[in-house]
C-alpha atoms as one frame of an Amber mdcrd trajectory, in Angstrom:
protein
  -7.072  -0.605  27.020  -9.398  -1.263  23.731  -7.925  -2.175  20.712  -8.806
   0.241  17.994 -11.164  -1.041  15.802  -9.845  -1.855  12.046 -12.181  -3.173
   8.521 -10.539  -5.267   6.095 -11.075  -4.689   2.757 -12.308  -7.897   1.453
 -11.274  -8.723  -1.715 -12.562 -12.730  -1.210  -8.792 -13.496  -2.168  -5.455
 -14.681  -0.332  -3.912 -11.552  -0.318  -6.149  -9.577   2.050  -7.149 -13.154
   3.967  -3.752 -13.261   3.923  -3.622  -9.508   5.859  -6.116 -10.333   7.799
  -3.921 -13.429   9.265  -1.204 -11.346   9.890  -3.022  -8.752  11.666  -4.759
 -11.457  13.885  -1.362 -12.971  14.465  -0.027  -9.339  16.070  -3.576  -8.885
  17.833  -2.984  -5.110  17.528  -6.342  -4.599  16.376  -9.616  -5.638  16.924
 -11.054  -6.478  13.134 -14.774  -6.062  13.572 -15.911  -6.050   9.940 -14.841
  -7.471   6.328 -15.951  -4.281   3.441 -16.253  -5.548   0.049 -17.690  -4.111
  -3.381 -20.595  -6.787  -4.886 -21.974  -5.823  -8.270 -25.513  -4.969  -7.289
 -27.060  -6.869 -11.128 -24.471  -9.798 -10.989 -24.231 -10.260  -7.085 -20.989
 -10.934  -7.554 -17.648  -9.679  -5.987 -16.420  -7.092  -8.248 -13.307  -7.716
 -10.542 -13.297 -11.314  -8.804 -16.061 -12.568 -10.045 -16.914 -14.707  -6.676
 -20.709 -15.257  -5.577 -22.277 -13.249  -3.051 -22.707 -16.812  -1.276 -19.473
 -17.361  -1.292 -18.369 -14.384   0.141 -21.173 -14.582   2.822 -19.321 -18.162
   3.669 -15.943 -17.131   3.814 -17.013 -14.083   6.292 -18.969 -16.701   8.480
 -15.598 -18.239   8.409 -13.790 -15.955  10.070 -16.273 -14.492  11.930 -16.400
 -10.840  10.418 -19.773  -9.380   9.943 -19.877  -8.394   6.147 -19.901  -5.032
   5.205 -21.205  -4.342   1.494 -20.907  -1.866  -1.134 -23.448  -1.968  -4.139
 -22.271  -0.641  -6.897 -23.101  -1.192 -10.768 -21.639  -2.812 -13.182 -20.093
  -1.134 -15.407 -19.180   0.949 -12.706 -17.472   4.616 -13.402 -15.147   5.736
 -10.644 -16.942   8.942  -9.742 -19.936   6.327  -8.645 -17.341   3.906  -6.872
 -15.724   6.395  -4.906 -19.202   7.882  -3.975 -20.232   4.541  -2.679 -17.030
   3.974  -0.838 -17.467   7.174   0.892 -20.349   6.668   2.222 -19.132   3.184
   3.524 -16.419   4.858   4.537 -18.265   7.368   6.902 -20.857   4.982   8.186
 -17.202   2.659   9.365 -16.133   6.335  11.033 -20.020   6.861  12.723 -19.370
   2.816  14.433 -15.746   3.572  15.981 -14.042   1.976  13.299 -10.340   3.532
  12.590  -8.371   1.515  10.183  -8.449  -0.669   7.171  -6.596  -2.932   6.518
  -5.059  -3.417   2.815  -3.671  -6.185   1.132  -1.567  -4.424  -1.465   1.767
  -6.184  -1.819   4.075  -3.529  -3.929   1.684  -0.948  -6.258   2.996   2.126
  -4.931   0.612   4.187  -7.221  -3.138   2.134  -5.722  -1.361   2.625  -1.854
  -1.087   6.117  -2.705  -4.678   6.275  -4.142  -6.074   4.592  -0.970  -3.582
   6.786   1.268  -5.392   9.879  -0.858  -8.731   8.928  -0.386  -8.788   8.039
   3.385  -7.019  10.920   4.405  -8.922  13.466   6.805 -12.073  10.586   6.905
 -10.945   9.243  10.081  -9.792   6.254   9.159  -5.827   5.473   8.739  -4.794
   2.539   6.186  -2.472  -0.183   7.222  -0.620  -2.482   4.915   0.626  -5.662
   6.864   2.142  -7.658   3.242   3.564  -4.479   2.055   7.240  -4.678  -0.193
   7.289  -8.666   1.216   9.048 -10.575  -1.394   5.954 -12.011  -3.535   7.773
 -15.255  -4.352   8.788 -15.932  -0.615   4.730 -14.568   0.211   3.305 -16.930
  -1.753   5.198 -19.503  -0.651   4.030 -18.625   2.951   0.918 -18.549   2.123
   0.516 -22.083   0.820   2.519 -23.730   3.861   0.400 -21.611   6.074  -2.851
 -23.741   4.862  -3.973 -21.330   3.291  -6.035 -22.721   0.109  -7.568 -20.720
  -2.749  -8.654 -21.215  -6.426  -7.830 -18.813  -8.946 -11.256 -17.186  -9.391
 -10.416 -14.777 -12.062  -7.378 -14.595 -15.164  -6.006 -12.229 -17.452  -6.317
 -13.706 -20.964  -2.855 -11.452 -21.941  -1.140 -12.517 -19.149  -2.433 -16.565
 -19.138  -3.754 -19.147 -20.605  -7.896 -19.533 -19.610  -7.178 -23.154 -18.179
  -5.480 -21.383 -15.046  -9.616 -20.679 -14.285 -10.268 -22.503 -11.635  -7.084
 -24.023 -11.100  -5.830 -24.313  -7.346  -3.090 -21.726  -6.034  -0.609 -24.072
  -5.000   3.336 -25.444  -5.599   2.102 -26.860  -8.810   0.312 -23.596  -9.533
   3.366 -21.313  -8.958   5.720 -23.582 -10.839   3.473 -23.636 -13.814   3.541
 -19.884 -14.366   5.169 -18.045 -17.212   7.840 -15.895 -17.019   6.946 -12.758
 -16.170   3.730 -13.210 -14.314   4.006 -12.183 -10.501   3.861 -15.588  -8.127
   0.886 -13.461  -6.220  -0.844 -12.240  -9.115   0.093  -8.504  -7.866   0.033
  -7.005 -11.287  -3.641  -8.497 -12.336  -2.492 -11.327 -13.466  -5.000 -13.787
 -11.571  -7.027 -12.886  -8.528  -8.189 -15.569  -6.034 -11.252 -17.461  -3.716
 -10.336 -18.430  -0.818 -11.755 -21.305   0.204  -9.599 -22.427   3.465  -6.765
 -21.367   5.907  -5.531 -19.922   9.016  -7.514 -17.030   9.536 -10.782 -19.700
   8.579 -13.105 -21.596  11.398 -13.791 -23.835   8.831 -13.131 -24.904   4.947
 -15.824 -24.067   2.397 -16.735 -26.827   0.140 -16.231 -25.040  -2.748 -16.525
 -27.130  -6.412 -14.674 -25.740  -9.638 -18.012 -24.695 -11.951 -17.784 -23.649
 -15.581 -15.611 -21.692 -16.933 -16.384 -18.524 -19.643 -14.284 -16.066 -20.752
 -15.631 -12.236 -21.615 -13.918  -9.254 -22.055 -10.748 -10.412 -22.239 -10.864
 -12.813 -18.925 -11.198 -16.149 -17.803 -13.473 -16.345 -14.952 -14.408 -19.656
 -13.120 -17.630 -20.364 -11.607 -17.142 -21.681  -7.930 -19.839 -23.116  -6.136
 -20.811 -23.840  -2.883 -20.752 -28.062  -2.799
């Protein structure tokens, strides 16, 4: 019997290449496509920050056709949820029934995703759900899994965690109160190696700028 045909939602981070492993790993699905939001002026991956080339490597990498959705930045939400629903139809139109998630514990953005997929067709899965997110983290660094931290909250830490490498050094050097996986916005990640990767990207740690209250780090293809 075919598999039924599932999306990630590809944030360019370790939580969702993270999902993607997992689902892989249980070979319940057939993953035939990686949907991400790029910031049609900056060509950029929004909220992360990462380069369109970047994220064109890292899909080559696991071997996901790429699945875009332009939006503008600033971006309001009635445009954003007008883009995702057309992405979200087209996915429906191709066969596609599930997305994949790589929400750890925000009940209240599950339950915005559950809201907004129902009666389209496709149903959301959420493979890292309620895991532990020091014991995750930890997995996800003795997995091989290697990332940069692409993207930081200036209220939450210091801008030299820009660029810095998610790693045992990384975790042990956070402040109290700051979720090991970056779960509550903390940080947000580029993956640039790991399980679910062919290959690793030779990635080099650019400049780093803050704006709007955030750090972000410029990562390059070497």
């Amino acid at each position: 019997m075919p598999r039924p045909k599932a999306l990630i939602s590809w944030s360019s981070g370790k939580d969702s290449a993270f999902a993607l492993h997992e689902v892989m790993q249980a070979g319940e699905f057939e993953v035939v496509g990686a949907l991400t939001t790029v910031t049609e002026t900056l060509e950029r991956v929004a909220i992360h920050g990462v380069r369109q080339q970047i994220l064109r490597a890292q899909c080559e990498a696991v071997g996901l056709t790429q699945r875009i959705v332009p939006i503008p930045h600033p971006c309001s939400n009635e445009i954003y949820e007008a883009r995702m629903g057309e992405a979200v139809a087209r996915a429906v139109a191709d066969g596609i029934t599930h997305m994949i998630f790589g929400d750890l514990f925000l009940a209240d953005i599950r339950a915005y995703r559950e809201q907004k997929l129902a009666g389209t067709g496709i149903t959301p899965i959420f493979p890292l759900w309620e895991r532990p997110t020091a014991e995750l983290a930890q997995a996800m660094i003795a997995s091989g899994l290697e990332a940069h931290l692409a993207t930081v909250d200036l209220k939450r830490l210091p801008a030299e965690f820009a660029g810095r490498r998610f790693d045992a050094q990384l975790l042990a050097d956070l402040p109290d109160g700051v979720d090991p996986c970056g779960e509550n916005g903390e940080f947000h990640t580029c993956v640039v190696a790991g399980p679910m990767f062919s290959h690793r990207l030779a990635v080099a740690v650019g400049e780093r700028v803050q704006r709007d209250g955030y750090a972000y780090c410029d990562l390059v293809i070497g």
